[in-house]
C-alpha positions as CSV (number, residue, x, y, z in Angstrom):
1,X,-5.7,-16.0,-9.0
2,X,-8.8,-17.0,-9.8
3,X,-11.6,-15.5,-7.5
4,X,-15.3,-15.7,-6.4
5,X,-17.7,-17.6,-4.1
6,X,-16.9,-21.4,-2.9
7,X,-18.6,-23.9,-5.4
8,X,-19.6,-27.1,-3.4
9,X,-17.0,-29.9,-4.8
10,X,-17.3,-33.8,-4.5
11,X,-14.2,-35.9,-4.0
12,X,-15.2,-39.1,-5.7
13,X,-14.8,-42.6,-3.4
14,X,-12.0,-44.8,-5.4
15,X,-13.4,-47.7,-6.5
16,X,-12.5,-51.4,-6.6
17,X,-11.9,-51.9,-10.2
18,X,-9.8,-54.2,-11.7
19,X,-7.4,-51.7,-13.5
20,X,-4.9,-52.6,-16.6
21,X,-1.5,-51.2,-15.1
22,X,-0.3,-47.6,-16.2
23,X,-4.1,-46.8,-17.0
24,X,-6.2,-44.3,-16.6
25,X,-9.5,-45.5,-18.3
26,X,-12.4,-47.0,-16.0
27,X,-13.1,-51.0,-17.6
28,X,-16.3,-50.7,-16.1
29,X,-17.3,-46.9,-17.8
30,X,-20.3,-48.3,-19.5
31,X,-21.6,-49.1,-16.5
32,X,-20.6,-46.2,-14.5
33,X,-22.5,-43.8,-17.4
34,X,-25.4,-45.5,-17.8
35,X,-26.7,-44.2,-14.2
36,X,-26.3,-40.6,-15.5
37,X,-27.5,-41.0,-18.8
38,X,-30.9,-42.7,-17.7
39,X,-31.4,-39.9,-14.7
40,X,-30.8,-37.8,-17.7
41,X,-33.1,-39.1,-20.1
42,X,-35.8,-39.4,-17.4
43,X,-35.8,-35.9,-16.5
44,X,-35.8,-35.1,-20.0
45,X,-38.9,-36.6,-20.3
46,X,-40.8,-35.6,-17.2
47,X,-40.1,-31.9,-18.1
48,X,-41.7,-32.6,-21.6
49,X,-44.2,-29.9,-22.1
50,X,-46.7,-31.9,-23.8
51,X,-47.2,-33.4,-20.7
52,X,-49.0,-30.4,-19.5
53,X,-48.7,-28.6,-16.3
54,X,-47.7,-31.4,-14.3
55,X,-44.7,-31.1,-15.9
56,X,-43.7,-27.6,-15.2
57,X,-43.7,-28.9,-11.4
58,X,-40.4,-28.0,-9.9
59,X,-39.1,-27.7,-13.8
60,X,-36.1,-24.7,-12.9
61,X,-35.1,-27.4,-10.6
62,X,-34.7,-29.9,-12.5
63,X,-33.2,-28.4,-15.3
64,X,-30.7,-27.1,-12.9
65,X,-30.1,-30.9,-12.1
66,X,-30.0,-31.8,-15.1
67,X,-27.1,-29.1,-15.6
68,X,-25.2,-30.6,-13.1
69,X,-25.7,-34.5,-13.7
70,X,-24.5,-33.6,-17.1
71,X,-21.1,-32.4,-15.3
72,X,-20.7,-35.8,-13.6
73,X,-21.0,-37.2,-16.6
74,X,-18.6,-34.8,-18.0
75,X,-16.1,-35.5,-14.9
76,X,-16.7,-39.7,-16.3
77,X,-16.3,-40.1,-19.9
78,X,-14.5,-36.8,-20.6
79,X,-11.9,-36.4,-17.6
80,X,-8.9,-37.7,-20.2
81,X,-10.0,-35.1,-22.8
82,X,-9.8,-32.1,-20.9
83,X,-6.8,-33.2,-19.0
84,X,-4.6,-33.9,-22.2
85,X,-5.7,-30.5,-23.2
86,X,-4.5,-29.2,-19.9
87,X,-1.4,-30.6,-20.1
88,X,-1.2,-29.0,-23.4
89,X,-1.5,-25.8,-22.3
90,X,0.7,-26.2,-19.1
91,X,3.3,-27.3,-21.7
92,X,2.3,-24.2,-24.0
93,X,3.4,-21.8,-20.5
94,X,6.0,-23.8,-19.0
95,X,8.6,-24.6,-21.9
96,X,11.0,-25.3,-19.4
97,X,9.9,-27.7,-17.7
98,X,8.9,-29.7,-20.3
99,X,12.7,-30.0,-21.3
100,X,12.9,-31.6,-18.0
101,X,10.1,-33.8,-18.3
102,X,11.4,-35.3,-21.8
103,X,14.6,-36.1,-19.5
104,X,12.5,-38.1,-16.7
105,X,10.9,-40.3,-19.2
106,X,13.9,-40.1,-22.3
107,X,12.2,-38.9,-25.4
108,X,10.0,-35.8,-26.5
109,X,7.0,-35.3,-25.8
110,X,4.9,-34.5,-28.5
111,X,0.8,-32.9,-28.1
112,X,0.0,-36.5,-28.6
113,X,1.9,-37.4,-25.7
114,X,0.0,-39.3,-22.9
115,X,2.3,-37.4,-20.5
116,X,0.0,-33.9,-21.1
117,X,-3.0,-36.5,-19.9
118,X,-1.1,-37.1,-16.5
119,X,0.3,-33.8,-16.6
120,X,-3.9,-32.5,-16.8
121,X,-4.9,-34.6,-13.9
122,X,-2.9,-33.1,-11.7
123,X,-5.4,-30.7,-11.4
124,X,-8.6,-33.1,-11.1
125,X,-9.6,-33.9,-7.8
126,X,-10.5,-37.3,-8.8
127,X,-8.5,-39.6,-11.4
128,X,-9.1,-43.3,-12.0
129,X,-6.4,-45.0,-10.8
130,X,-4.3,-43.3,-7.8
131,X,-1.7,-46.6,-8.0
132,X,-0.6,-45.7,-12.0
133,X,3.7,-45.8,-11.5
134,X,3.4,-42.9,-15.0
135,X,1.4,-40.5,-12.8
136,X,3.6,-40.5,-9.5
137,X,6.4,-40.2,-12.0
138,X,4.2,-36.8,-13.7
139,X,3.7,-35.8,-10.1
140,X,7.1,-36.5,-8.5
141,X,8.3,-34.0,-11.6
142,X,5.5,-31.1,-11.3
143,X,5.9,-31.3,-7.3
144,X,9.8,-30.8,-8.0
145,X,9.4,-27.9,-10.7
146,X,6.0,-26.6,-9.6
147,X,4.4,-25.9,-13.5
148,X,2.5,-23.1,-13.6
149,X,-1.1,-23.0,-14.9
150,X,-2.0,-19.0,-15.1
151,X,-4.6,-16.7,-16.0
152,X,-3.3,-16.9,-19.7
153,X,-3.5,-20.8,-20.2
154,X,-6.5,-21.1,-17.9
155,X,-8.5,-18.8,-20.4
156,X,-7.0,-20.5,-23.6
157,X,-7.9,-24.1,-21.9
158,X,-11.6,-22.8,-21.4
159,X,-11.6,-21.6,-24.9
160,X,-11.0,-24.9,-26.4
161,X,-13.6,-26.3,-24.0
162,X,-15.8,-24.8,-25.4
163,X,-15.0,-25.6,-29.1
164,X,-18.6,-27.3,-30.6
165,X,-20.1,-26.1,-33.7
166,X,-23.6,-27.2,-32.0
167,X,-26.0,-24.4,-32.9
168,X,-28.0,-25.2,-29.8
169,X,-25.6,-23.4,-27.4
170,X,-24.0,-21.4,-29.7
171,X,-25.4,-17.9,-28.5
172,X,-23.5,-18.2,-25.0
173,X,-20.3,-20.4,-25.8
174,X,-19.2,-18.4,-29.1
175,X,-19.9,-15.1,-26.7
176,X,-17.4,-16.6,-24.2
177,X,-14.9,-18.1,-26.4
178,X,-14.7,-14.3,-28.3
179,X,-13.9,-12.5,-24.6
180,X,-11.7,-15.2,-23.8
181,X,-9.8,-14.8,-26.9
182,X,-9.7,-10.9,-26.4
183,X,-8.9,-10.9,-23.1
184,X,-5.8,-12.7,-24.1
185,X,-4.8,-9.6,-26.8
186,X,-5.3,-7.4,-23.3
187,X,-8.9,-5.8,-24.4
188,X,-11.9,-6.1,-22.4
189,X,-14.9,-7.5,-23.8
190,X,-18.3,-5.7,-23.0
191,X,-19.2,-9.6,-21.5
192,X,-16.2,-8.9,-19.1
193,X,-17.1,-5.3,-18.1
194,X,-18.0,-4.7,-14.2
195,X,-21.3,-3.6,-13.6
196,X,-21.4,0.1,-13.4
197,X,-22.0,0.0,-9.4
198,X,-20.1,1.6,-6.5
199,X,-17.4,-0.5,-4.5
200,X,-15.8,-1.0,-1.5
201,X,-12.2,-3.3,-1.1
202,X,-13.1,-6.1,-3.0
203,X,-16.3,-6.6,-3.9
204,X,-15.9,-10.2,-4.6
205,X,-14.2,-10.8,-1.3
206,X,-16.5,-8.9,0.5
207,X,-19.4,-10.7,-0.5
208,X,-17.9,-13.9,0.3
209,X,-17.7,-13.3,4.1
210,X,-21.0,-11.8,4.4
211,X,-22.5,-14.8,2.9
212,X,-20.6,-17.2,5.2
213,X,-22.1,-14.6,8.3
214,X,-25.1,-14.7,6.7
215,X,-24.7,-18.6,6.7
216,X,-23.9,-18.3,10.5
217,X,-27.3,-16.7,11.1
218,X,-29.4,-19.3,9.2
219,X,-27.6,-22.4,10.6
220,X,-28.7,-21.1,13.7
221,X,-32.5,-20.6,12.9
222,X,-31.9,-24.4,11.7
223,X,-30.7,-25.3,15.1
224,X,-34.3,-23.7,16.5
225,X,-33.0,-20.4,17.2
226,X,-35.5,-16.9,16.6
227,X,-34.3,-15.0,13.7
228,X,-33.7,-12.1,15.6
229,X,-31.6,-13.9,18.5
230,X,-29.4,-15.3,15.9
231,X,-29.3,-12.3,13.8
232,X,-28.0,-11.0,17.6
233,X,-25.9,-13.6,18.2
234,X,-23.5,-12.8,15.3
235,X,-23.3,-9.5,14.9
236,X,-22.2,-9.2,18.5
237,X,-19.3,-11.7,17.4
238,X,-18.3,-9.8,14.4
239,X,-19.2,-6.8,16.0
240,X,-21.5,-5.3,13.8
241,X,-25.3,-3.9,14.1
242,X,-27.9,-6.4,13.9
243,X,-29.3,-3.6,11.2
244,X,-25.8,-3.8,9.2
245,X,-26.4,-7.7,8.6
246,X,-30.2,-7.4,7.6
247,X,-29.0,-4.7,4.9
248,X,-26.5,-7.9,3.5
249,X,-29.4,-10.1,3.8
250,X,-31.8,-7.3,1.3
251,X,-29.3,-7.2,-0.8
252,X,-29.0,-10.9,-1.8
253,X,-32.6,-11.7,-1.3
254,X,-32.7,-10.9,-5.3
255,X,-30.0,-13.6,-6.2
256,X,-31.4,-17.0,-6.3
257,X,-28.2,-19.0,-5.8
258,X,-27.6,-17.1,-2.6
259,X,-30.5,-17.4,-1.2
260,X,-29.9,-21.1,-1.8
261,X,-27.2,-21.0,0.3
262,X,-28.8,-19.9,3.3
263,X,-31.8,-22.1,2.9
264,X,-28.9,-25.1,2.6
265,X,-27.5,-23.3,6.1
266,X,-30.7,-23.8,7.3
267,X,-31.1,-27.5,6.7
268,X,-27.8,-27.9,7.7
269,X,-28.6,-26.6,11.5
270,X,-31.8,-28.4,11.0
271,X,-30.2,-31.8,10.3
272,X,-27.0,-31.7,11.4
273,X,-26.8,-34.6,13.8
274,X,-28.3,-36.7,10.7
275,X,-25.9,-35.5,8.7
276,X,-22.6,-36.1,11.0
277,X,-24.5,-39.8,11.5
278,X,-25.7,-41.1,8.0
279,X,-24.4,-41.0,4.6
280,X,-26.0,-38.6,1.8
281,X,-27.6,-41.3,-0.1
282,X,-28.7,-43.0,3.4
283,X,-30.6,-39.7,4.6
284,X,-32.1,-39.9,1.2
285,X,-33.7,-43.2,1.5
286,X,-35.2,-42.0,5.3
287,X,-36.8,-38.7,4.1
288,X,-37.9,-40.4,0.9
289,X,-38.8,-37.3,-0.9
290,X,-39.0,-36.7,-4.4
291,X,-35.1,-37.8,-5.5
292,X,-33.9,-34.9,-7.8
293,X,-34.8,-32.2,-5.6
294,X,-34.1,-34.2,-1.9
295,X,-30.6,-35.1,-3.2
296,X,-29.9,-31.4,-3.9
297,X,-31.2,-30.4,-0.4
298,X,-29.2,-32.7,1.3
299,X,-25.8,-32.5,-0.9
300,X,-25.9,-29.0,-0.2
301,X,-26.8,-28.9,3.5
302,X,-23.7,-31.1,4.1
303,X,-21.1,-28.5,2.3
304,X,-23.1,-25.4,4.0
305,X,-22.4,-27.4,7.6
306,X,-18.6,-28.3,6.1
307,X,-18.0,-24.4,5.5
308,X,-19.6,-23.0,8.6
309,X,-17.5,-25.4,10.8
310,X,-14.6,-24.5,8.8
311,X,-15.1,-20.6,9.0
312,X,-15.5,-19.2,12.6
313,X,-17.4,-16.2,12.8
314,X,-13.4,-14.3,14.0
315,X,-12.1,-15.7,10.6
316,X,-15.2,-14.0,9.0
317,X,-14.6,-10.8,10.8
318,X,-10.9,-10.4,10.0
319,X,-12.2,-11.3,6.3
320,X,-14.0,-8.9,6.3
321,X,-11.9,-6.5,7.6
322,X,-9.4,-7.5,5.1
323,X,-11.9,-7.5,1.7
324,X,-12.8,-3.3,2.7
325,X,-9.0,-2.9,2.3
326,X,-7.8,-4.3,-0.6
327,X,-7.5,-2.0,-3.8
């Protein structure tokens, strides 16, 4: 299994496209990109630095959105790509059940295959067209015989993901790819190595539920509650010292990301009524702030308030009780 923290996830509205049947290609992709690209291209010029300090306003943000538009676009024009290689590997891991698949549709199928496509998607949470008769057929057959996609062919699909000969981002990617590749022939790569730090349980784990406490205690202080009565308020429900969950606190305040976290806990409490009322792009338009950062603020908020309605503070205790005792 693959661990670590929750990674906020959109599910993409379907669209009313007029689709070519058994397709999985958007007519309208031009279209659909060009948003991206030109939210792209304008932050890549606001952040010019011959523009002068101005431009180094709020830059670590932006490049940060930038990052992440880029993944959209990724999710757009690329989906098929890394699905057919997906499928690949499934195929690579799950020999059987390929046999069986060539005897659902009658004939091989090859690494050219569209089937590996269909096969790929199945673990996209957004495709083009959910009405394609080739893809309930694909999931019909993996429901039946469950395919498996491991730690093995997870870690080879990354690899080829990663395949570029651009020099630009060469210095991380070809770092990657060679841990990857060792990790595979069972050595550790110095990349892979655990910090040299003392644990208790699972680290990973652990960390996990004291963020979504922490979360607790900062969707509160949104709500208008005093840092200390809210601080109060859930370490009595998880029944731990008020002390105990400022030492979690001080020891995330260095990580940024976290810290992000609680601040998007925050503005979740803060706006949660607008947020259960209006649509992200709608409370966008009413706090008319500065676009790249407000949408950030607010996309985040609304999955901080979807995990800390989904994660009771006794689910977060018995996580925690769980995490100290695994080996």
């Amino acid at each position: 299994m693959l661990g670590g923290l929750k990674v906020p996830l959109r599910k993409r509205k379907a669209k009313k496209l007029k689709l070519r049947p058994g397709s999985q290609r958007d007519p309208e992709i031009r279209a659909t990109v060009a948003g991206y690209v030109r939210t792209l291209v304008r932050l890549y010029e606001n952040t010019d630095p011959s523009r002068g300090i101005a431009s180094e306003e709020n830059k670590l943000e932006f490049a940060r959105q930038a990052i992440s538009m880029w993944w959209y676009l990724y999710g757009e024009l690329l989906l098929w790509a890394q699905s057919q290689i997906a499928g690949y590997e499934v195929g690579r891991s799950n020999p059987e059940f390929m046999e069986k698949l060539a005897k659902v549709f009658g004939h091989e199928i090859t690494v050219d295959s569209h089937v590996l496509e269909y096969i790929g998607l199945g673990w996209s949470w957004n495709r083009v067209n959910y009405d394609d008769p080739m893809m309930q057929r694909v999931e019909d057959a993996m429901e039946k015989y469950k395919p498996n996609l491991d730690e093995r062919a997870i870690r080879s699909l990354i690899r080829e993901l990663l395949v570029s000969r651009s020099a630009n981002s060469s210095f991380w990617r070809f770092e990657l790819q060679s841990a990857l590749y060792a990790l595979n022939l069972g050595h550790v790569n110095e990349l892979f190595m655990p910090e040299p730090k003392r644990r208790q349980g699972n680290p990973v784990q652990l960390l996990h539920w004291k963020m979504m406490a922490l979360q607790h205690v900062y969707y509160h202080i949104g709500k208008g509650l005093k840092k200390y009565r809210a601080l109060q308020l859930v370490a009595d429900a998880l029944g731990q010292s008020v002390e105990t969950l400022r030492s979690w606190e001080k020891s995330i305040s260095g990580d940024e990301d976290l810290m992000v976290q609680l601040g998007s806990s925050s503005l979740a409490g803060e706006l949660e009524n607008e947020l259960d009322k209006y649509s992200i792009s709608k409370l966008i338009k009413m706090y008319g702030a500065d676009y790249h950062r407000k949408i950030a603020d607010i996309e985040y908020a609304s999955y901080a308030l979807k995990d800390i309605r989904s994660t009771p503070l006794k689910k977060i205790q018995d996580g925690l009780r769980t995490a100290r005792l695994a080996k």
